[in-house]
OpenMM code with the backbone's topology and positions (N, CA, C; nanometers):
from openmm import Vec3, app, unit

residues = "UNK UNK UNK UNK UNK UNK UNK UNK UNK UNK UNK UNK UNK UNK UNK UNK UNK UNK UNK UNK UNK UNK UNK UNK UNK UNK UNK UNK UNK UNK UNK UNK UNK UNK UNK UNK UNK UNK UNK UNK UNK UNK UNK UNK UNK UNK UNK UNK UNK UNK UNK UNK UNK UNK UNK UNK UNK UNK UNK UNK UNK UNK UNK UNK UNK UNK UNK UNK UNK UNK UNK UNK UNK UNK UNK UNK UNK UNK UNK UNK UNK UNK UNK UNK UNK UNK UNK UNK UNK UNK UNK UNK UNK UNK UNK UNK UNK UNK UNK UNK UNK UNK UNK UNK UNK UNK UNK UNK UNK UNK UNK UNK UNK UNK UNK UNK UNK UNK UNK UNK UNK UNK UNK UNK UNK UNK UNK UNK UNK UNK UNK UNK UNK UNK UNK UNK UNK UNK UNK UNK UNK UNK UNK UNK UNK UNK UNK UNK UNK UNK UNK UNK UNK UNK UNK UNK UNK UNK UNK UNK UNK UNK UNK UNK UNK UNK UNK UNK UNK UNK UNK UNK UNK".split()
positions = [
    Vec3(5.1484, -3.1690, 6.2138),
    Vec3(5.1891, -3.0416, 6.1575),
    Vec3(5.3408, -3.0318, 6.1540),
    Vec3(5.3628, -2.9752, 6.0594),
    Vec3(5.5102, -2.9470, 6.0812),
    Vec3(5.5964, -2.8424, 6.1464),
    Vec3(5.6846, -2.8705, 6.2063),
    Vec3(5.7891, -2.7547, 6.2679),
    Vec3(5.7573, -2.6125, 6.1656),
    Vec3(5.7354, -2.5474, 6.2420),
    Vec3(5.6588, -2.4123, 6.1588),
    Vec3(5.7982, -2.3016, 6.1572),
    Vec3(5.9311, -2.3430, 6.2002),
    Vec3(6.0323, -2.3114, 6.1230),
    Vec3(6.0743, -2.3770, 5.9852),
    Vec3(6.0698, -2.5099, 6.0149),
    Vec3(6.1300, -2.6107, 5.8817),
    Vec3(6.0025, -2.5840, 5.7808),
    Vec3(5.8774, -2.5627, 5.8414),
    Vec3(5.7368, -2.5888, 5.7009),
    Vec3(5.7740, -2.4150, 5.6656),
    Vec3(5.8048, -2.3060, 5.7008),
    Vec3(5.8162, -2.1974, 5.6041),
    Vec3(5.9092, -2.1841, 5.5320),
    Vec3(6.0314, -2.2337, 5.6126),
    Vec3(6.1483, -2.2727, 5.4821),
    Vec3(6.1242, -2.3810, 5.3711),
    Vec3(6.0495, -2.4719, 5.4049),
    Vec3(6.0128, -2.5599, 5.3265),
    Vec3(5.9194, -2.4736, 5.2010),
    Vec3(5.8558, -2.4102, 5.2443),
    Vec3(5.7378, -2.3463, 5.1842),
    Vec3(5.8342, -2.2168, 5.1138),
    Vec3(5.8884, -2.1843, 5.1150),
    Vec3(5.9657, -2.0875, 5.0825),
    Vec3(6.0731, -2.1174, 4.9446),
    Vec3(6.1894, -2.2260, 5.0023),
    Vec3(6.1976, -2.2771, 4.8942),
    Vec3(6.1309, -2.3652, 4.7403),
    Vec3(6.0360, -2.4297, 4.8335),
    Vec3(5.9838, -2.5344, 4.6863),
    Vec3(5.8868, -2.3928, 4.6379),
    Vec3(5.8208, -2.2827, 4.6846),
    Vec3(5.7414, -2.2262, 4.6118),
    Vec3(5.8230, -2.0954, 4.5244),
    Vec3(5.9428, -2.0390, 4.5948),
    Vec3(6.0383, -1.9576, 4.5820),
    Vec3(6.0573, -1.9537, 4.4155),
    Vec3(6.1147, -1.8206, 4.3613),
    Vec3(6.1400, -1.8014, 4.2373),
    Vec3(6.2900, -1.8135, 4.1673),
    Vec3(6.3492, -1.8769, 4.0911),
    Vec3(6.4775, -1.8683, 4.0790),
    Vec3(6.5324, -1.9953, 4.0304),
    Vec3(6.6600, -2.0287, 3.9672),
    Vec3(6.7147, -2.1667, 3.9380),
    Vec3(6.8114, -2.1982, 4.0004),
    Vec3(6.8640, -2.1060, 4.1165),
    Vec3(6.9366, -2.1617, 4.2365),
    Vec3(6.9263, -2.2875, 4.2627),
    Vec3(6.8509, -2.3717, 4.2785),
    Vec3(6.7905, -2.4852, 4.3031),
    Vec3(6.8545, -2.5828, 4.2037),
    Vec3(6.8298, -2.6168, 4.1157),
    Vec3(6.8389, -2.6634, 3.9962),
    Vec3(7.0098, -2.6316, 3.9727),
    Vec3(7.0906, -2.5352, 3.9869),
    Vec3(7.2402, -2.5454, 3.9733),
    Vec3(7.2751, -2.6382, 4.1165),
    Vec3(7.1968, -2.6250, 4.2285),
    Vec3(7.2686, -2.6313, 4.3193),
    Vec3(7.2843, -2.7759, 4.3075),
    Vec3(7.1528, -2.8592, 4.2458),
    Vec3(7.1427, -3.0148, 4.2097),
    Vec3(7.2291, -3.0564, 4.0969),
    Vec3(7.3222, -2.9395, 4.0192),
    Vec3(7.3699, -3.0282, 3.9031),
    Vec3(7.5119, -2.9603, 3.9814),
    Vec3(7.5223, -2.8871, 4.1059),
    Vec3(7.6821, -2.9037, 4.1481),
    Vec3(7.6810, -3.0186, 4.2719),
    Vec3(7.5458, -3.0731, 4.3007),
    Vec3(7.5650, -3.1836, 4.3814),
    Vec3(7.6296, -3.3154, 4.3017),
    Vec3(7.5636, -3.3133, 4.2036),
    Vec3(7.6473, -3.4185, 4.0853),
    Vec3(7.7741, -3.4377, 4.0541),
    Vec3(7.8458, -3.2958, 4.0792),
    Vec3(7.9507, -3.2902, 4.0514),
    Vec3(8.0494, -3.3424, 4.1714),
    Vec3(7.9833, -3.2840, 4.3041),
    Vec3(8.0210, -3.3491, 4.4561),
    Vec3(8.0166, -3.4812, 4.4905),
    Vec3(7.9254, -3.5343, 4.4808),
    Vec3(7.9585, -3.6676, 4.4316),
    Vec3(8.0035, -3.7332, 4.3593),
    Vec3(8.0202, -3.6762, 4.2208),
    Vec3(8.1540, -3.6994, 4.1491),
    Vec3(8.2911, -3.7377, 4.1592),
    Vec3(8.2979, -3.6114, 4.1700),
    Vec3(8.4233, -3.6224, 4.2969),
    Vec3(8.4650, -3.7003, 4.4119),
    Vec3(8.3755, -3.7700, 4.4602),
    Vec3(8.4228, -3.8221, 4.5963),
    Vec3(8.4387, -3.9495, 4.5992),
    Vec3(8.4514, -4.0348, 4.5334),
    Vec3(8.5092, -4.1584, 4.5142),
    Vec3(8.3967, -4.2766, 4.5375),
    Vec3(8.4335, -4.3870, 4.5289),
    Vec3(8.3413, -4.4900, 4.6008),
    Vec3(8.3224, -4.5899, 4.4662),
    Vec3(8.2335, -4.6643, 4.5239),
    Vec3(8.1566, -4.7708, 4.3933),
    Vec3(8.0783, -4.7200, 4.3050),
    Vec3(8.0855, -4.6845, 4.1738),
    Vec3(7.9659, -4.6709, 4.0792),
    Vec3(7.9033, -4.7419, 4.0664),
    Vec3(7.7956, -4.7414, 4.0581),
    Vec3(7.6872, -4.8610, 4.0278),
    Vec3(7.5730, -4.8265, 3.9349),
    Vec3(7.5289, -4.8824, 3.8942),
    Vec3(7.4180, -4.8723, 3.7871),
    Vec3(7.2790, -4.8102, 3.8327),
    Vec3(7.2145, -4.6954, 3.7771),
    Vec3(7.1146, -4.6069, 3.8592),
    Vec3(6.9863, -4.7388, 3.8776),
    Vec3(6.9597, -4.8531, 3.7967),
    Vec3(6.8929, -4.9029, 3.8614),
    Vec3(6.8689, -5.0350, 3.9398),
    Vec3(7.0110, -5.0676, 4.0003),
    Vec3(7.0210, -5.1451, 4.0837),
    Vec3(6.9283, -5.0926, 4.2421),
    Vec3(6.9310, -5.1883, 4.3125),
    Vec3(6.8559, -5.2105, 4.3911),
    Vec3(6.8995, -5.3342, 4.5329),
    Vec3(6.9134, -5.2962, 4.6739),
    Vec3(6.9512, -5.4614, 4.7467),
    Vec3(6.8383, -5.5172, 4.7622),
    Vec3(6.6767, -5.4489, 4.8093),
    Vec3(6.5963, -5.5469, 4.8009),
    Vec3(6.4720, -5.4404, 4.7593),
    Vec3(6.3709, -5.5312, 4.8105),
    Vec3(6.2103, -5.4784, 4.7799),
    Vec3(6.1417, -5.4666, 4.8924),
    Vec3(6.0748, -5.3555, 4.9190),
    Vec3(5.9986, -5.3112, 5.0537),
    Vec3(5.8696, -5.3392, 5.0737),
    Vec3(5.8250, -5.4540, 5.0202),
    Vec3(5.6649, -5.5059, 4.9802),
    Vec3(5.6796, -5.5827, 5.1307),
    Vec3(5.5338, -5.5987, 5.1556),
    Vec3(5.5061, -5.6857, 5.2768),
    Vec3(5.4594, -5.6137, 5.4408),
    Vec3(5.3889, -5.6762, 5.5168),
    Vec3(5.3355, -5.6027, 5.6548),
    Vec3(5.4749, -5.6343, 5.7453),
    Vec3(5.5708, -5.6301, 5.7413),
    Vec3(5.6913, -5.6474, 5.8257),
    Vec3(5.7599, -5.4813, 5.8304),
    Vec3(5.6890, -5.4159, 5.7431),
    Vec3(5.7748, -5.2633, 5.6859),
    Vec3(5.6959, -5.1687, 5.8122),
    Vec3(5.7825, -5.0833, 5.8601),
    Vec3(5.7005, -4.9523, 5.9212),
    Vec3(5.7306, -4.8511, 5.8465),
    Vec3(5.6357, -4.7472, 5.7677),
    Vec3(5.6793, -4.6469, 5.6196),
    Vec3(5.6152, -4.4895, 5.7377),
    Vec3(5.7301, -4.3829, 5.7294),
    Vec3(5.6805, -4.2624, 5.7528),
    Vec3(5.7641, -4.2236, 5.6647),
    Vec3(5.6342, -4.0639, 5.6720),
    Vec3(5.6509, -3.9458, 5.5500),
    Vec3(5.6978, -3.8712, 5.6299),
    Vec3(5.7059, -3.7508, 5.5470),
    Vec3(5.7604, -3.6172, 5.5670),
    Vec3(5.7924, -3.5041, 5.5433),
    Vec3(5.8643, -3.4327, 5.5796),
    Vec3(5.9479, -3.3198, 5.4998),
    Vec3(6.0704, -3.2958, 5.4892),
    Vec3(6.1678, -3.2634, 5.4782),
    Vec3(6.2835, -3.2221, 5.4938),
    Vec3(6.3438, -3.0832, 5.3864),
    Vec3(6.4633, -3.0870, 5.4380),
    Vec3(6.5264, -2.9472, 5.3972),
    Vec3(6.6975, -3.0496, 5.3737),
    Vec3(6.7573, -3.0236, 5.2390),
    Vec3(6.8645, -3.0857, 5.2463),
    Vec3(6.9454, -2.9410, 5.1997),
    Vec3(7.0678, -2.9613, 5.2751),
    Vec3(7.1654, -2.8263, 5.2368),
    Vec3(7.2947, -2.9326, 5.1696),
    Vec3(7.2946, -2.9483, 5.0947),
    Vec3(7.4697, -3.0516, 5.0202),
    Vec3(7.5761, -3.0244, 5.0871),
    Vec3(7.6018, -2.8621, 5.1425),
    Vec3(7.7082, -2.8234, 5.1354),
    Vec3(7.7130, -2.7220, 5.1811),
    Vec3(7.8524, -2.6098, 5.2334),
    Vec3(7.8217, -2.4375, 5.2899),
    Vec3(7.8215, -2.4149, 5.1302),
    Vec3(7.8705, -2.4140, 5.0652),
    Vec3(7.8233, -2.3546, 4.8752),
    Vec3(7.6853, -2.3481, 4.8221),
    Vec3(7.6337, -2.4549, 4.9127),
    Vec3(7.4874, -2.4744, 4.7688),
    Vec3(7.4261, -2.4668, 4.8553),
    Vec3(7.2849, -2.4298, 4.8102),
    Vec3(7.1305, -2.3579, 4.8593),
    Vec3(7.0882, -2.5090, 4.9515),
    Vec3(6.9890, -2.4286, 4.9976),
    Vec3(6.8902, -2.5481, 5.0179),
    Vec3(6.8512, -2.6185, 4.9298),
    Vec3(6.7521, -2.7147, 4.9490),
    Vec3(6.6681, -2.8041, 4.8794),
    Vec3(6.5867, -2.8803, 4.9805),
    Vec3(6.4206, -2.8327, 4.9225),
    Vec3(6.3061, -2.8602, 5.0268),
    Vec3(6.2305, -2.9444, 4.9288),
    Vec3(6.1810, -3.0533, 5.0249),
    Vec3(6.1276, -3.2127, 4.9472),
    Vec3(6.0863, -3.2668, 5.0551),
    Vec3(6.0415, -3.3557, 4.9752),
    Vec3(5.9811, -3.4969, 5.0790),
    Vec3(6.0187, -3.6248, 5.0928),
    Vec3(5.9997, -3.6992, 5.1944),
    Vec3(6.0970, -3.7672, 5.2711),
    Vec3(5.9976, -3.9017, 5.2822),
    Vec3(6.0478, -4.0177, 5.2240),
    Vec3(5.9801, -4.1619, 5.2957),
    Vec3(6.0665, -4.2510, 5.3135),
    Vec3(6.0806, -4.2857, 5.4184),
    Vec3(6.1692, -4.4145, 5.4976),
    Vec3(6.0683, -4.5136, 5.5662),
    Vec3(6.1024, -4.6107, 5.5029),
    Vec3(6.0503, -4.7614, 5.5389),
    Vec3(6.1893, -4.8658, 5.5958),
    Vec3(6.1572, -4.9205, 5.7093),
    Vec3(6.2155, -4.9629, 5.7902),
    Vec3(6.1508, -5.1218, 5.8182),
    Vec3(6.2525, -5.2259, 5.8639),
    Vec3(6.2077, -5.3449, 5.8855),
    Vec3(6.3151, -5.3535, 6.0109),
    Vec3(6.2281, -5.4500, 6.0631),
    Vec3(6.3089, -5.5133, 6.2239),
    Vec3(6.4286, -5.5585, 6.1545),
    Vec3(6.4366, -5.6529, 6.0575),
    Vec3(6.5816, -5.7357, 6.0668),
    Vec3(6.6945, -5.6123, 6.0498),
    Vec3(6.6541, -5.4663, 6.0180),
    Vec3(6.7956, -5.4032, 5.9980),
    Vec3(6.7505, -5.3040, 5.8271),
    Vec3(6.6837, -5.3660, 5.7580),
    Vec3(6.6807, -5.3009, 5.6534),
    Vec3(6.5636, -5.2046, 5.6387),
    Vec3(6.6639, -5.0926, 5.5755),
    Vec3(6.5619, -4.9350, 5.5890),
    Vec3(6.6109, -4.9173, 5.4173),
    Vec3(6.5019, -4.8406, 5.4147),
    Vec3(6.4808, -4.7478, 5.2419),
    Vec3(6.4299, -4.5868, 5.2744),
    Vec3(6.5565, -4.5255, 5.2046),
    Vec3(6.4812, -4.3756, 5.1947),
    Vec3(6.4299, -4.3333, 5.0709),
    Vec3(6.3587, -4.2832, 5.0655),
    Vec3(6.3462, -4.1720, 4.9017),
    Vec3(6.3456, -4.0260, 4.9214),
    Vec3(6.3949, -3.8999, 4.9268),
    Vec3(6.4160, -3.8149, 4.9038),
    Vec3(6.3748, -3.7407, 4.7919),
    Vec3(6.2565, -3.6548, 4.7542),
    Vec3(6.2032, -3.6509, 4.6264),
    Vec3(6.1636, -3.5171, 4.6433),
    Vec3(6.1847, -3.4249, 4.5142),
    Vec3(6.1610, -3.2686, 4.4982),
    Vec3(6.0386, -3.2791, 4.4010),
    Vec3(5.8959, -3.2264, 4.4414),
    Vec3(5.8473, -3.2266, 4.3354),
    Vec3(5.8016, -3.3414, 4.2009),
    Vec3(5.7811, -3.4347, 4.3110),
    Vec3(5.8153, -3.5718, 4.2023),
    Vec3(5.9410, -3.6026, 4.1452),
    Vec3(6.0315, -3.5565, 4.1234),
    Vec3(6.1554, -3.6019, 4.0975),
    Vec3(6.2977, -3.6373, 4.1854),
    Vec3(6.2693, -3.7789, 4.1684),
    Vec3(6.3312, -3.8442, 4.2894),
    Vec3(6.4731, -3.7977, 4.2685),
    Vec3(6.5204, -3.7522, 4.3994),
    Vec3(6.6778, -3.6671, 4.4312),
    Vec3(6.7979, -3.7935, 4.4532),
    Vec3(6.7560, -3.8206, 4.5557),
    Vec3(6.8754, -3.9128, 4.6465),
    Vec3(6.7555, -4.0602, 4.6833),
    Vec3(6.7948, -4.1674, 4.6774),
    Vec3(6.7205, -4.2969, 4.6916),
    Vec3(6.8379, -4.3860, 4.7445),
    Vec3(6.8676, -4.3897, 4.9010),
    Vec3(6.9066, -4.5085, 4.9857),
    Vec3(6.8725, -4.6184, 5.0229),
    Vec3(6.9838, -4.7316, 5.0185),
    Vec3(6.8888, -4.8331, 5.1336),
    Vec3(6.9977, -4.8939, 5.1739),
    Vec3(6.9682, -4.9477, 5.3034),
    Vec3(7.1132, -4.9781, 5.3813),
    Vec3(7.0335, -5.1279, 5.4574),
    Vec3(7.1008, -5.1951, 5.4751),
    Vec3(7.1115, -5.3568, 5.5330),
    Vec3(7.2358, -5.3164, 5.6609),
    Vec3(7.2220, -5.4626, 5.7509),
    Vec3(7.3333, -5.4422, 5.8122),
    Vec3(7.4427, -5.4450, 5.8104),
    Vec3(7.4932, -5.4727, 5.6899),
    Vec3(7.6675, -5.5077, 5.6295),
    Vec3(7.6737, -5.4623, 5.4957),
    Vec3(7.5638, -5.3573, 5.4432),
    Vec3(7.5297, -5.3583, 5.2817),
    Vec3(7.4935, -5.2217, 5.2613),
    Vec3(7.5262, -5.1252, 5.1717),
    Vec3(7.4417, -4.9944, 5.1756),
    Vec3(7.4465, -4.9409, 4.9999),
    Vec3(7.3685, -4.8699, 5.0065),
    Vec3(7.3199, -4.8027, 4.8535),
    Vec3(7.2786, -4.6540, 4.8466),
    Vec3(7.3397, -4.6041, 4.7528),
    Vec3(7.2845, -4.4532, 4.7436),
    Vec3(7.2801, -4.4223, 4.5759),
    Vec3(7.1751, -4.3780, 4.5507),
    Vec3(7.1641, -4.3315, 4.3965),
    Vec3(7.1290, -4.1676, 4.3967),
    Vec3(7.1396, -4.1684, 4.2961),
    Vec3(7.1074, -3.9593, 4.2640),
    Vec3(7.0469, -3.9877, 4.1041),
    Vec3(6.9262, -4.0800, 4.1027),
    Vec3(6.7834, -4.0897, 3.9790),
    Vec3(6.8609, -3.9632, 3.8516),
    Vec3(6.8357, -3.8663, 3.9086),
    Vec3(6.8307, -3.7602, 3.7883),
    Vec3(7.0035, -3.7756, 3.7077),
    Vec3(7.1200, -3.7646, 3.8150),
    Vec3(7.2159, -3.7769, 3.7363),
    Vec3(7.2888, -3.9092, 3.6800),
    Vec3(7.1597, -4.0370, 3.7300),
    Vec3(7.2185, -4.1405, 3.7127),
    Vec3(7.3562, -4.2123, 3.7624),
    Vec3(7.3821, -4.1709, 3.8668),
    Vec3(7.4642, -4.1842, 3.9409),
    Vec3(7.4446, -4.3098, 4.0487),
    Vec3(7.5379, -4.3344, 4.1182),
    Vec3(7.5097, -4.4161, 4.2346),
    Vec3(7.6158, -4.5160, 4.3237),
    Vec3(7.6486, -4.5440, 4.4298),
    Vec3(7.7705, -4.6000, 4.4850),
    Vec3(7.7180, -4.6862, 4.5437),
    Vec3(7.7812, -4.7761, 4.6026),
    Vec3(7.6976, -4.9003, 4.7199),
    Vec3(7.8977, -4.9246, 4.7550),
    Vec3(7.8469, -5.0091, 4.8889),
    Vec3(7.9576, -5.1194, 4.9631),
    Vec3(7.8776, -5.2058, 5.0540),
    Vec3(7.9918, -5.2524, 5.1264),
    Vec3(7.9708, -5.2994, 5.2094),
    Vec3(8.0371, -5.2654, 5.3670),
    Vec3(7.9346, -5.2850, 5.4784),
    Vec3(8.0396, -5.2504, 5.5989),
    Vec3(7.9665, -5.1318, 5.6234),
    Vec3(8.0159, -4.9912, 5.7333),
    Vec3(7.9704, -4.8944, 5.7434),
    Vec3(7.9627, -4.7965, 5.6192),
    Vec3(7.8722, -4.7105, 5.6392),
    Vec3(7.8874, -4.6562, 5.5250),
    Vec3(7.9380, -4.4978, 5.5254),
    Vec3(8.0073, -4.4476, 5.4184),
    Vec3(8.0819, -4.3279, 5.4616),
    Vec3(8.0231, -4.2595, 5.5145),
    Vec3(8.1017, -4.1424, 5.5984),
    Vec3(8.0122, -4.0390, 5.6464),
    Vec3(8.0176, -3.9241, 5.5660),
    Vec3(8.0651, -3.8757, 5.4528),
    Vec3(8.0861, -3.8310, 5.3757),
    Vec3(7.9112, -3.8226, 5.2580),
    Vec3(7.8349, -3.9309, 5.2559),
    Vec3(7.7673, -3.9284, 5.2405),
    Vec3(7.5987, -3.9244, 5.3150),
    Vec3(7.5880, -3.8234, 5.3827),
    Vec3(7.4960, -3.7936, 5.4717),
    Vec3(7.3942, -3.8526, 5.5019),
    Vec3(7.2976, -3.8908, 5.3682),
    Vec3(7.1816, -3.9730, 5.3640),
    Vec3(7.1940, -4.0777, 5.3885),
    Vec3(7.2904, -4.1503, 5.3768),
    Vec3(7.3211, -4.3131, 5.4519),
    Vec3(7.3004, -4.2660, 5.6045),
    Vec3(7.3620, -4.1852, 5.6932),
    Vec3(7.3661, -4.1969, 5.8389),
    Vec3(7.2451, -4.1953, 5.8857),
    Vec3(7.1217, -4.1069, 5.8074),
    Vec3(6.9757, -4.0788, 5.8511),
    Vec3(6.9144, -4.1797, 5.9297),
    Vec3(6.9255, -4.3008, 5.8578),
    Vec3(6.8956, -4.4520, 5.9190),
    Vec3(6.8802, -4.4778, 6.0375),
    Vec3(7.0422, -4.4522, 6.0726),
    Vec3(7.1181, -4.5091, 6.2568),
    Vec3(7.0430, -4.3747, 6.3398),
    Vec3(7.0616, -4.2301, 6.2783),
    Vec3(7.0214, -4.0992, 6.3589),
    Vec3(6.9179, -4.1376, 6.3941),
    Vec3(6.7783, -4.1639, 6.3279),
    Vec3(6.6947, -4.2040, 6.3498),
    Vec3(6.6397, -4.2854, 6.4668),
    Vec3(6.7590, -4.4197, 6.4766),
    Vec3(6.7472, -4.5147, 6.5219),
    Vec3(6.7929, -4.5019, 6.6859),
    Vec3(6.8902, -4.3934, 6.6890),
    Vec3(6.9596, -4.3760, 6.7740),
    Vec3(7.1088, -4.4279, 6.7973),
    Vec3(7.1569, -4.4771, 6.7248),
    Vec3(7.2529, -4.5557, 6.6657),
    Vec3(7.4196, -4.4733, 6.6469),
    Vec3(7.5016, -4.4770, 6.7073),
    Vec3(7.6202, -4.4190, 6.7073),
    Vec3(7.6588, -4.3437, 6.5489),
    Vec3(7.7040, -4.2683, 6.5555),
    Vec3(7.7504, -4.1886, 6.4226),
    Vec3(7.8541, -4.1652, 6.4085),
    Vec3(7.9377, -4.2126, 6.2919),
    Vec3(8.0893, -4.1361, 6.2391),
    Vec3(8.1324, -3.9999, 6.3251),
    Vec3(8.2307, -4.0003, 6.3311),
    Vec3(8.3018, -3.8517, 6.4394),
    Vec3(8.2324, -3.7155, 6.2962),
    Vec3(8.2326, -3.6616, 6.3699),
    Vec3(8.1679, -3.5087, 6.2631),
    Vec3(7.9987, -3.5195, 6.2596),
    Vec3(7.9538, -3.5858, 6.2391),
    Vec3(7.8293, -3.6415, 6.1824),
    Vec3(7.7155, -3.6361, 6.3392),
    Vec3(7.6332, -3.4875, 6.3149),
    Vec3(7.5929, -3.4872, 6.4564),
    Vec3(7.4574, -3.5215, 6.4197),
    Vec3(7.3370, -3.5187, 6.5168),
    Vec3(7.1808, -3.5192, 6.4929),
    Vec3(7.1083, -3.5124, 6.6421),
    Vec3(7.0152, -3.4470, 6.6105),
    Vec3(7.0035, -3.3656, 6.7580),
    Vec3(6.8152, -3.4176, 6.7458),
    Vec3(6.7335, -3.4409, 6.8312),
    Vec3(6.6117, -3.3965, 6.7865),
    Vec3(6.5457, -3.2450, 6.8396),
    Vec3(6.4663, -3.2124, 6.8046),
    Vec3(6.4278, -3.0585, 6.8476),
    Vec3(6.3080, -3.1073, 6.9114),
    Vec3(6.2763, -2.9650, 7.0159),
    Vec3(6.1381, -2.9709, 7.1070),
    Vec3(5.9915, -2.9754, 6.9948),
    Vec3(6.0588, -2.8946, 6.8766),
    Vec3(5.9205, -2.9164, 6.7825),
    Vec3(5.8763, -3.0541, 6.7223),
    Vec3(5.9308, -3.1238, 6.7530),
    Vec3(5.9353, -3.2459, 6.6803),
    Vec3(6.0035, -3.2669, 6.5901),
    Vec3(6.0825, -3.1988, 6.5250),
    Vec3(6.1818, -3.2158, 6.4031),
    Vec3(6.3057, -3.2692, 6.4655),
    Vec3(6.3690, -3.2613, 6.3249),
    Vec3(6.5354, -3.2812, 6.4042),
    Vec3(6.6113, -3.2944, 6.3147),
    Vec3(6.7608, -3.2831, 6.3101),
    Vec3(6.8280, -3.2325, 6.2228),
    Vec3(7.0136, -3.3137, 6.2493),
    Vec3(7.0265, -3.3607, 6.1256),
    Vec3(7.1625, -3.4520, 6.1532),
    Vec3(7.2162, -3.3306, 6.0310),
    Vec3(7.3754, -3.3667, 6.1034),
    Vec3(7.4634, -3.2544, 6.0228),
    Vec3(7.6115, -3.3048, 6.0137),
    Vec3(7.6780, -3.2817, 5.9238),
    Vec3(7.8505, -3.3376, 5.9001),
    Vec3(7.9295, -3.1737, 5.9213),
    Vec3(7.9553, -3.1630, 6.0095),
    Vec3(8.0541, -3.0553, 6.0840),
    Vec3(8.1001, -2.9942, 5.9310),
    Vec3(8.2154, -3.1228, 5.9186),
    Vec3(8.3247, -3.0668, 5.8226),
    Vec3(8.3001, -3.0509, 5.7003),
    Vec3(8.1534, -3.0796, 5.6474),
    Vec3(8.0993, -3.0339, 5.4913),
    Vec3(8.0438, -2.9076, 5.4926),
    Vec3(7.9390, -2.9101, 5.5686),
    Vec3(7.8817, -2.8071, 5.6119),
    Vec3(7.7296, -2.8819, 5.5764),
    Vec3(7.6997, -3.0129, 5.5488),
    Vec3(7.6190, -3.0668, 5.4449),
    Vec3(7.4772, -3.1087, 5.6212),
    Vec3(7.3506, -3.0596, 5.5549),
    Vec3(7.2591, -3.0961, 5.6781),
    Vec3(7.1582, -3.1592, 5.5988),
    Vec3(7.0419, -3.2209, 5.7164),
    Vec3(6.9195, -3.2764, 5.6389),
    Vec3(6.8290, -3.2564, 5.7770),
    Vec3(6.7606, -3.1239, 5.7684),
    Vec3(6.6221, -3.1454, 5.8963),
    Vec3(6.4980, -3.1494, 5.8816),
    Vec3(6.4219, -3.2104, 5.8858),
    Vec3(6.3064, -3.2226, 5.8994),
    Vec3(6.1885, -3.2863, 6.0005),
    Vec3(6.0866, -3.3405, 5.9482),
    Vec3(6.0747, -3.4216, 6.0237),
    Vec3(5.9018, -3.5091, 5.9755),
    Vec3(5.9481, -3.6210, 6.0822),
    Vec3(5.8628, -3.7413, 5.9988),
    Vec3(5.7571, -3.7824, 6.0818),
    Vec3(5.6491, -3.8532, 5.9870),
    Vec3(5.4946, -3.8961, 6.0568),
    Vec3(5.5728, -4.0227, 6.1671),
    Vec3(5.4542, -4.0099, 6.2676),
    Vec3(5.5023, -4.1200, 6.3859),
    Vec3(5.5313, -4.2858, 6.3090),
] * unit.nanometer
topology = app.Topology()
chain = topology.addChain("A")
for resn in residues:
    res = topology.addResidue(resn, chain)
    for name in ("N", "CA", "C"):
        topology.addAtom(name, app.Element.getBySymbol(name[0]), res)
């Protein structure tokens, strides 16, 4: 079951009336716009998550971009492998939002709808939130600003101080 704070906000937004939502995703475009990095082609890719070596949990989450823009309530799958390599998908409604995947010296982030997307190599900014999910997860040290806490409900929630930008939810064992 889910954190029955995060599942009514969850439930609140995706069922909620209004296009708040929908500006708040075409001023995330613009935020990432803005912020520099590698462009890359929306359908590049570092690898493929096929095979019994993967551990895959679902979920929920709640992504806030920013103190400016609304929420945004979706669902969450991260597949993970021992050697280091994890894949997120982030998806509203069937329409995939944010799609990561990070290696240990390698990382990727796309945004599907605006066709967008950055990769490097090395750590990856903290500026971009959904890359850190990975290590939070993992337990794994985080960029200065960049907090993640787990909660008694089972959820838990990583956050960048100085954006105001969060992602809480929480995922099948």
């Amino acid at each position: 079951m889910p954190p029955s704070n995060v599942g009514g906000r969850i439930c609140q937004l995706v069922c909620g009336a209004g296009g708040g939502r929908w500006r708040a995703l075409a001023g995330l475009v613009g935020l990432v716009a803005l912020m520099g990095g590698c462009l890359t082609a929306s359908d590049q890719i570092l690898f493929t998550t096929s095979g019994a070596e993967w551990t895959v949990r679902q979920g929920q989450v709640i992504w806030k971009p920013g103190r400016s823009h609304p929420e945004l309530a979706g669902e969450i799958v991260l597949a993970q492998n021992a050697d280091g390599r994890c894949s997120l998908q982030f998806t509203k409604t069937l329409l995939p939002v944010a799609f990561v995947q990070t290696t240990t010296n390698r990382w990727l982030i796309q945004f599907p709808p605006q066709k967008i997307g950055f990769s490097g190599s090395g750590q990856p900014p903290a500026r971009l939130l959904w890359l850190q999910l990975p290590a939070a997860l993992d337990g794994e040290p985080l960029p200065s600003g960049v907090t993640f806490m787990h909660r008694a409900d089972g959820g838990w929630r990583l956050a960048n101080a100085r954006t105001g930008e969060f992602v809480e939810g929480f995922l099948s064992p």
